[in-house]
C-alpha positions as CSV (number, residue, x, y, z in Angstrom):
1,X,-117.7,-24.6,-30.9
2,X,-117.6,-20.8,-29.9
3,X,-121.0,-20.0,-27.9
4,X,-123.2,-17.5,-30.0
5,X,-123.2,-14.0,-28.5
6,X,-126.5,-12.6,-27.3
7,X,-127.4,-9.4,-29.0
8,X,-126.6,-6.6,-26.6
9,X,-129.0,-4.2,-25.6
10,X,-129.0,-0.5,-25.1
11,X,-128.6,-0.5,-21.3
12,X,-126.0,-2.8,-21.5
13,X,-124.0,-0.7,-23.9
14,X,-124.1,1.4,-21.5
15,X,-127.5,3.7,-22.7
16,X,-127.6,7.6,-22.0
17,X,-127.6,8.8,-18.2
18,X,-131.0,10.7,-17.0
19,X,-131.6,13.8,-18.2
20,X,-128.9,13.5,-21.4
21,X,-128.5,16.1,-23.6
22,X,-130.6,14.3,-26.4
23,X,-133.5,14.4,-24.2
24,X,-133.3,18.3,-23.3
25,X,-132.2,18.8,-27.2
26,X,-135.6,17.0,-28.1
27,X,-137.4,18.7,-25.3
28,X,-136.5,22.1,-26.8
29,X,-137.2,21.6,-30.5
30,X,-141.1,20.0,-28.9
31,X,-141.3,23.7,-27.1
32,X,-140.7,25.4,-30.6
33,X,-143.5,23.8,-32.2
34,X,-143.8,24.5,-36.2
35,X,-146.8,26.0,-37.6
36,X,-148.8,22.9,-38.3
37,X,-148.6,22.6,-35.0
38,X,-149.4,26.3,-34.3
39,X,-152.3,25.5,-31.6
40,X,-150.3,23.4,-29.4
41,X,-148.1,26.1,-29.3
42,X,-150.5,28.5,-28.3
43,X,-151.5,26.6,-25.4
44,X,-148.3,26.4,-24.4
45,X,-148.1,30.4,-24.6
46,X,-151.1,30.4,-22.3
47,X,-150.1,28.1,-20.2
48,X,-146.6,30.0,-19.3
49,X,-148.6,33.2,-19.4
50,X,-151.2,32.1,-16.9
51,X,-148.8,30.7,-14.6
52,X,-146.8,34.1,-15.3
53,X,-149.5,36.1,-13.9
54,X,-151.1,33.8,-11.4
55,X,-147.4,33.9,-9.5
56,X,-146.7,37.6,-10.2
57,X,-150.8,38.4,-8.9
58,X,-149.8,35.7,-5.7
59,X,-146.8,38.0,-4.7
60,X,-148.3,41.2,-5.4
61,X,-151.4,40.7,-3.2
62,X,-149.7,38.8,-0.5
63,X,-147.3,42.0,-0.3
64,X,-149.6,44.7,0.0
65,X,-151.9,42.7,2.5
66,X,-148.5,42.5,4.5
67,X,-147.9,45.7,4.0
68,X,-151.1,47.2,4.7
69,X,-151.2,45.3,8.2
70,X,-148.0,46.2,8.6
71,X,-148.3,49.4,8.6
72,X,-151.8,49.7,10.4
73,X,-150.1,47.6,13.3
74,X,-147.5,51.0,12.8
75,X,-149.7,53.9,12.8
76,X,-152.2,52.5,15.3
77,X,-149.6,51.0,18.1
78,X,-147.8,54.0,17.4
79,X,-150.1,56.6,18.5
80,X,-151.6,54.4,20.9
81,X,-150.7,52.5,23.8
82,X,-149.7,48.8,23.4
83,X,-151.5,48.6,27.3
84,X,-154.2,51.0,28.5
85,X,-153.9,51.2,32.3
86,X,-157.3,52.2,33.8
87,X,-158.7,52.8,37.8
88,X,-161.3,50.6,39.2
89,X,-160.9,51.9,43.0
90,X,-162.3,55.5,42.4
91,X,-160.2,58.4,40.1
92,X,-156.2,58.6,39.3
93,X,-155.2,61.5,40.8
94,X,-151.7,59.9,42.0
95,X,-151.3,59.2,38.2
96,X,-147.6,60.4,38.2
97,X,-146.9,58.2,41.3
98,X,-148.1,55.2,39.4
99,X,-146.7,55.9,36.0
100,X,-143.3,56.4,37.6
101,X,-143.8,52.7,39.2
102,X,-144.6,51.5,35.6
103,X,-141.8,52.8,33.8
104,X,-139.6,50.8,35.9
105,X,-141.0,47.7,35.3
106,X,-138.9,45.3,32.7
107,X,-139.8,46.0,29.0
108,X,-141.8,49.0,29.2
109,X,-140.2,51.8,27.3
110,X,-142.1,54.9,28.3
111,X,-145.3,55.9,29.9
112,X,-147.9,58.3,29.0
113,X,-150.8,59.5,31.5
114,X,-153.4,61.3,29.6
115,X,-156.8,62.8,30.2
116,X,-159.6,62.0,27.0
117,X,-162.6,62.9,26.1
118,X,-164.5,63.5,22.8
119,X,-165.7,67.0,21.7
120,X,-167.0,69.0,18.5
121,X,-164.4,70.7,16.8
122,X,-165.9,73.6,14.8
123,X,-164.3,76.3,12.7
124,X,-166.5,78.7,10.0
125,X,-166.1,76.1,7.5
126,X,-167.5,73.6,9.3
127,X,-167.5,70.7,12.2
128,X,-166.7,67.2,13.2
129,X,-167.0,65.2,16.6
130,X,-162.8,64.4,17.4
131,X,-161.2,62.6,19.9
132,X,-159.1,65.4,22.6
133,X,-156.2,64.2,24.3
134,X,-154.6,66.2,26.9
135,X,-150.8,65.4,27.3
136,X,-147.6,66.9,28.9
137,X,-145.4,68.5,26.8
138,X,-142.6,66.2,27.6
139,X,-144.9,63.1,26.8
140,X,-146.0,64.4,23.4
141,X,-142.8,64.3,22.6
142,X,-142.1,60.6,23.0
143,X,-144.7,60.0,20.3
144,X,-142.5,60.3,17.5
145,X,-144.9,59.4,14.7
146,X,-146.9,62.6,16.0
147,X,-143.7,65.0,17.0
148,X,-141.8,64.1,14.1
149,X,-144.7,64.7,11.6
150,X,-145.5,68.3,12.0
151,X,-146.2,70.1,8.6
152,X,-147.4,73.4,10.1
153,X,-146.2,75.1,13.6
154,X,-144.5,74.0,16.3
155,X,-144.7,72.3,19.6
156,X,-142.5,75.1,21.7
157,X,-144.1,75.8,25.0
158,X,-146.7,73.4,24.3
159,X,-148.0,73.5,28.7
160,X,-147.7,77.2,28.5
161,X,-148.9,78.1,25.1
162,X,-152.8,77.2,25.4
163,X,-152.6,75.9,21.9
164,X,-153.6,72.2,20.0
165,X,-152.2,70.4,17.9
166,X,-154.7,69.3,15.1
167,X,-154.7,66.3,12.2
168,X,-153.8,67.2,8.7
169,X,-156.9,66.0,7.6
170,X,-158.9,67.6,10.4
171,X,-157.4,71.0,9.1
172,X,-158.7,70.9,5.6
173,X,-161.9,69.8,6.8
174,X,-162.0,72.6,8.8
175,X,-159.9,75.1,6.5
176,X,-157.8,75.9,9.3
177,X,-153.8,76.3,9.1
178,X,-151.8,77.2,12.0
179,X,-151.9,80.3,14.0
180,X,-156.1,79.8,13.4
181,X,-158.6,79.2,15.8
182,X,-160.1,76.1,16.6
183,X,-163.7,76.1,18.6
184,X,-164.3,72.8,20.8
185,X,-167.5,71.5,22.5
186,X,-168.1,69.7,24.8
187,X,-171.5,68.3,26.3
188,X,-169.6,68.3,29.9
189,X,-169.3,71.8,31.1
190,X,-170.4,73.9,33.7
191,X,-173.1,72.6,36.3
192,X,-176.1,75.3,36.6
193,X,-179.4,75.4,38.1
194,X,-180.7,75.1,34.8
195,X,-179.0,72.2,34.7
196,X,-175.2,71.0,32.7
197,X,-174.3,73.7,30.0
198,X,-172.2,72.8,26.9
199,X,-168.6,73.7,27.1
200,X,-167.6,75.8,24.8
201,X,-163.7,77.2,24.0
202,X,-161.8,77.9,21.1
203,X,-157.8,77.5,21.0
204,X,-155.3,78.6,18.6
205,X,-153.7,76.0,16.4
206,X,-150.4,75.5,17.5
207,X,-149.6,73.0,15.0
208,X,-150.9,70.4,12.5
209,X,-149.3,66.8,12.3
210,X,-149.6,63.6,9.4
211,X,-148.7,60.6,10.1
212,X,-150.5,59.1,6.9
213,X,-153.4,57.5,8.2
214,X,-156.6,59.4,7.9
215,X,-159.0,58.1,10.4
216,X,-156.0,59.5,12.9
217,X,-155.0,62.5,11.2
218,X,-158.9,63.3,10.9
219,X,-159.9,62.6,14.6
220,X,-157.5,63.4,17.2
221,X,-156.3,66.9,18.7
222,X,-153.9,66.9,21.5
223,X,-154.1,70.0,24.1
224,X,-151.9,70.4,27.1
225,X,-152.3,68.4,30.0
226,X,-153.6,70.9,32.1
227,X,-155.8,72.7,29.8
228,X,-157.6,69.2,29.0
229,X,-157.9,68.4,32.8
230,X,-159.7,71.9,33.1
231,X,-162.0,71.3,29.9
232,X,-163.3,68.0,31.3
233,X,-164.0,68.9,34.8
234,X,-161.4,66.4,35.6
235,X,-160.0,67.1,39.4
236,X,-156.2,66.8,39.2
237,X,-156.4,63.4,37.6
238,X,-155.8,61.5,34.5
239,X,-158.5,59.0,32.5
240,X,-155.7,56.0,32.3
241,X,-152.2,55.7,31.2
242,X,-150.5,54.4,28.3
243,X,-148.1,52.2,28.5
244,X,-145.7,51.6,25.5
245,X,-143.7,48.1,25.6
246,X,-140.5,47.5,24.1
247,X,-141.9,44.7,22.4
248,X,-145.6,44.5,21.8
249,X,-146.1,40.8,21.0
250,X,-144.7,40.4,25.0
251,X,-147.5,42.0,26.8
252,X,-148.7,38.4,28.2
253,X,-145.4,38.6,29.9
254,X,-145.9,42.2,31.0
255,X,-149.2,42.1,32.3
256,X,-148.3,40.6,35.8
257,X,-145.5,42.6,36.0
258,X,-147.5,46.1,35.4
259,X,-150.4,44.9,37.7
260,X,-148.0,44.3,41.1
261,X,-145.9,47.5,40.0
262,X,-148.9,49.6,39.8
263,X,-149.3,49.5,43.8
264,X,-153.4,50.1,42.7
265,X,-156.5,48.0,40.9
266,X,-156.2,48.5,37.3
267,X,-158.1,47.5,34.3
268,X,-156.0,46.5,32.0
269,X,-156.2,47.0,28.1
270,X,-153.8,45.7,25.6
271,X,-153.7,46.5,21.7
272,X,-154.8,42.9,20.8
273,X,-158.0,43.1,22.5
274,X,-158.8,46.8,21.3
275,X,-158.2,46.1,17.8
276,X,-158.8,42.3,17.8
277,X,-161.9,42.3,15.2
278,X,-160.1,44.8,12.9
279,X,-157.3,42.2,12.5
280,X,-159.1,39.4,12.7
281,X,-161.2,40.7,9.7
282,X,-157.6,41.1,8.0
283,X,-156.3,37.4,8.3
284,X,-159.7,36.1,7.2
285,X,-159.2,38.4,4.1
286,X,-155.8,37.9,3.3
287,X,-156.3,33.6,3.7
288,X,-159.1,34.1,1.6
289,X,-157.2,36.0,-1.5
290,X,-154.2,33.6,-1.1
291,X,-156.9,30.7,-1.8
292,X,-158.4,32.2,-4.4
293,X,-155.1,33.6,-6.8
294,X,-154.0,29.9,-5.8
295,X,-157.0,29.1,-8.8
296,X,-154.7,30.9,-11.1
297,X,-151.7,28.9,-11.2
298,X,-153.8,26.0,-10.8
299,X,-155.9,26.7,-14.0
300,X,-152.2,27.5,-15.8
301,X,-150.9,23.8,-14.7
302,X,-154.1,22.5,-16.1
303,X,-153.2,24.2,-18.9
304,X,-150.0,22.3,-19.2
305,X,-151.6,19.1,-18.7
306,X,-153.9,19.4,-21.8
307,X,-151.2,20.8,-23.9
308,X,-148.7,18.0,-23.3
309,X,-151.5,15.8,-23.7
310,X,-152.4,17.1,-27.5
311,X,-148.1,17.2,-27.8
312,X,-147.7,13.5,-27.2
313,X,-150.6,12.7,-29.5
314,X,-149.0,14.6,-32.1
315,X,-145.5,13.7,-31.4
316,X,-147.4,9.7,-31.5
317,X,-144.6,9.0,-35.0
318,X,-141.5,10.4,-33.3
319,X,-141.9,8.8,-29.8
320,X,-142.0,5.2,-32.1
321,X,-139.0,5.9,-34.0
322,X,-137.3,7.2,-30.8
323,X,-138.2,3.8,-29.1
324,X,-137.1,1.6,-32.2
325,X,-133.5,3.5,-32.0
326,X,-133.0,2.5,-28.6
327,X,-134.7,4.8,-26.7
328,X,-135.5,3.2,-23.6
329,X,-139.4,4.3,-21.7
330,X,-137.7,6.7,-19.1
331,X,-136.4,8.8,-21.6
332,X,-139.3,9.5,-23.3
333,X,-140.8,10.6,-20.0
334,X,-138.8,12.6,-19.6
335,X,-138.8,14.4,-22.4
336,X,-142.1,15.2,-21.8
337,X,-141.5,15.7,-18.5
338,X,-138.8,18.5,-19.4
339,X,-141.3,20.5,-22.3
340,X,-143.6,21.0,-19.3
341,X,-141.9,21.6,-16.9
342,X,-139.7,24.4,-18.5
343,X,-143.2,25.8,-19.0
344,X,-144.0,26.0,-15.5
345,X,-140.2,26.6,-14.0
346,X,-139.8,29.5,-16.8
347,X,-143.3,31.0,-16.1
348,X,-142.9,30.7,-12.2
349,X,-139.3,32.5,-12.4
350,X,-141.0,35.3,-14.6
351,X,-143.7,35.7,-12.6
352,X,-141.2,35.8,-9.5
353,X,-139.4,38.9,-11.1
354,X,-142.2,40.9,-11.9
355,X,-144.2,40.1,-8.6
356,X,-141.1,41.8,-6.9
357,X,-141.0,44.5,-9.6
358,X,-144.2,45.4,-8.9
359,X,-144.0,45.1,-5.0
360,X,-141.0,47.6,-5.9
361,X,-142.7,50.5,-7.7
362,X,-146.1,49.7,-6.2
363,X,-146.5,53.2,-4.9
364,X,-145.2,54.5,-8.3
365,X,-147.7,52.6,-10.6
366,X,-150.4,53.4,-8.6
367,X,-149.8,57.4,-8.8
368,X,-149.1,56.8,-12.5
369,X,-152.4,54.6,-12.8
370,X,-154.3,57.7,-10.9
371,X,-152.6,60.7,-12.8
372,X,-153.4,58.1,-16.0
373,X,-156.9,57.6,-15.7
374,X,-157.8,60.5,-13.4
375,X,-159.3,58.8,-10.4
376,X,-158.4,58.2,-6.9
377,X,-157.2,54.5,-6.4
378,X,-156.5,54.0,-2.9
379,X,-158.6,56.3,-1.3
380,X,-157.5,57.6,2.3
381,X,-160.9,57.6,3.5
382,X,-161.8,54.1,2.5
383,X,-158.4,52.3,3.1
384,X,-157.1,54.3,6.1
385,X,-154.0,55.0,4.7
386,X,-152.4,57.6,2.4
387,X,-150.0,55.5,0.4
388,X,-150.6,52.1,-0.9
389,X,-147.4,49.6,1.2
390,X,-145.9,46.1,-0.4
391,X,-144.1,44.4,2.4
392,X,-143.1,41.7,0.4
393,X,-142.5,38.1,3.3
394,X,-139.6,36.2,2.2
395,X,-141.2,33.1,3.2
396,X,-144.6,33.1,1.4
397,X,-143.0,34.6,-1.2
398,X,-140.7,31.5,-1.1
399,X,-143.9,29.3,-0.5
400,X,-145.8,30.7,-3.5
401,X,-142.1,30.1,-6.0
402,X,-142.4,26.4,-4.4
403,X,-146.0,25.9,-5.0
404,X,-145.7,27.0,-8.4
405,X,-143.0,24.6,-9.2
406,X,-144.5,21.6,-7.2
407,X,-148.1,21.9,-9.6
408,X,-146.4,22.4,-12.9
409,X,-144.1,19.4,-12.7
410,X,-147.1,17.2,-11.1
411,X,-148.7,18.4,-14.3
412,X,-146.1,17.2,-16.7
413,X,-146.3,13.5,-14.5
414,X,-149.4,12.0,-16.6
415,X,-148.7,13.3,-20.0
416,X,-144.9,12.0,-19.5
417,X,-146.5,8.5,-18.5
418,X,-148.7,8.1,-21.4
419,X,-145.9,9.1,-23.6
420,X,-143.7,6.2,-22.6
421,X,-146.7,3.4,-22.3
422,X,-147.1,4.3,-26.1
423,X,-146.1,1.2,-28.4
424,X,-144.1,2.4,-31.3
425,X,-146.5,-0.5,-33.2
426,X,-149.5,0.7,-32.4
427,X,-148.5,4.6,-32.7
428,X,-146.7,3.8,-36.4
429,X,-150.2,1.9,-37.1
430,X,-151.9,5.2,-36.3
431,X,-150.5,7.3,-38.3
């Protein structure tokens, strides 16, 4: 008697592979939805156009915050000294002897003694307190983001001239261009019996400088060496020297090495600890932002959640008939699974490419946004600098992509599950 055959079930015929083409076919034809099912498209439009934006916004502000630090770190290391070398034994009048002795040391590029002090800069259009700095000619030249920005003058015969170099910003204050005559005063000057008189001198402008950010271009005039050493009643010596490292982030390493070299007691200064709340205050700010745009994309996979949600309760007729041709429970999970997350993988790639073309013509949009609705939106005053930067990070650019992606397909997980629980009895009963 020949033994009855079992019936053969899809899996052993062999089924479909994961991810088949019928299951990305059906996906696709669920992502056009028809116009009875008009709303659960429009979800779905929000849902790519949230996650769209939210990525694009993520990129875009995590740029410029990199770039604005960026090119703070820039301007401010660039005009000042990543250490400040100080006296604590009495005044620095072998400051070439011990700037020489620094130079030397491993990792320092160049030194910079310097006498400071602050003063009144006046003019007939007006006045402002500044920040004087009296350098050798041969030093001022080493500070390239001041020597290689001059927009009016020159620095020839810089020692001999009696001239200053003033801030682009300072000069329209002031309304002075070079050749003009700058006034400064200083509460220091000459002792009397009536007692200390102001200081007062004026010195022709030998030249005005940019280097983009205002608070700099608006405070600081440099003066020759001598002449500065004169104006503050300094005796043949320097306030401190600046000392510019080949690598800034190294000056743990550096300090040891510039306090035995130094062959005096010195206070030491480095950049971290002069500017420390400034860039503090600029982490906590840019965690802060990348916290809260996070909401964004959040929000969008929600989005995809209750959309899928509404799909597989209206889809309730085709998952049953699916099921009772063979389909087996994993493929209608993924189905699902593949209508949201094309949502999310589409919107995150879109958002990707116009976050970077943003970050691209940052500068460009902005000026256009100005000239457009004839206001000044990155104000030099408020924001220190005169261009707004986008220094897009490969990596948190790569970690905002990732996030993206992670959320959306978590979002499609639940929706996919409840699709294939669904018995095609009870979803045929419902209809």
């Amino acid at each position: 008697m020949a033994a009855t055959k079992k019936a053969a079930t899809p899996s052993e015929l062999g089924g479909t592979r994961p991810f088949a083409p019928f299951e990305w076919l059906i996906a696709g034809r669920y992502l056009r939805a028809r116009r009875k099912e008009g709303f659960i498209s429009v979800i779905a439009g929000f849902s790519f156009l949230g996650i769209t934006l939210g990525v694009a916004t993520l990129i875009i502000v995590m740029a410029v915050m990199n770039g604005f630090r960026t090119e703070l770190l820039n301007k401010i290391l660039g005009i000042n000294g990543h250490v400040v070398a100080q006296p604590l034994d009495g005044p620095l009048t072998d400051y070439a002897a011990v700037a020489d002795r620094l130079a030397k040391v491993s990792g320092v590029k160049f030194v910079i003694p310097l006498v400071e002090g602050q003063a009144l800069a006046s003019s007939p259009a007006g006045a402002g307190g500044v920040l004087a700095r009296g350098l050798r000619a041969q030093d001022l030249g080493k500070l390239q983001l001041v020597s290689r920005t001059i927009r009016e003058g020159s620095l020839e015969n810089f020692d001999d001239g009696g001239g200053v170099l003033i801030g682009k910003r300072l000069a329209e204050q002031l309304g002075l261009h070079a050749g003009d005559t700058l006034t400064l005063v200083s509460p220091r000057g000459a002792v009397t019996p009536m007692g200390v008189t102001p200081r007062i001198k004026g010195y022709r402008v030998a030249a005005i400088f940019e280097i983009g950010m205002s608070e700099y271009d608006a405070a600081f005039v440099f003066m020759p060496f001598a002449e500065a050493q004169a104006y503050f009643n300094r005796d043949d010596d320097a306030t401190g020297i600046e000392i510019y490292l080949d690598n800034p982030d190294k000056v743990d390493e550096a300090r040891p090495k510039l306090q035995d070299a130094a062959g005096r007691p010195l206070y030491l200064l480095d950049w971290r600890d002069r500017n420390k709340t400034f860039f503090s205050a600029l982490e906590v700010e840019r965690n802060v932002m990348f916290l809260i745009l996070t909401l964004i994309v959040l929000v969008a996979a929600l989005n995809i959640i209750s959309g899928l949600i509404m799909l597989v309760k209206d889809k309730g007729r085709d998952i049953a008939i699916l099921r009772t041709m063979g389909a087996t429970r994993g493929a209608i999970m993924r189905i699902f699974l593949i209508t949201g997350a094309s949502i999310g993988v589409v919107g995150t790639l879109a958002g990707f490419g116009l976050g970077m073309l943003v970050c691209w013509n940052v500068e460009s949009i902005r000026a256009f946004l100005a000239y457009l609705t004839g206001t000044e939106l990155f104000s030099p005053e408020v924001y220190f600098l005169s261009r707004l930067p986008a220094d897009p990070d490969a990596r948190e650019t790569l970690t905002v992509v990732l996030m993206a992606l992670v959320l959306s397909v978590l979002a499609t997980v639940y929706p996919s599950w409840r699709a294939a629980k669904l018995e095609p009895v009870e979803a045929l009963r419902n209809e």
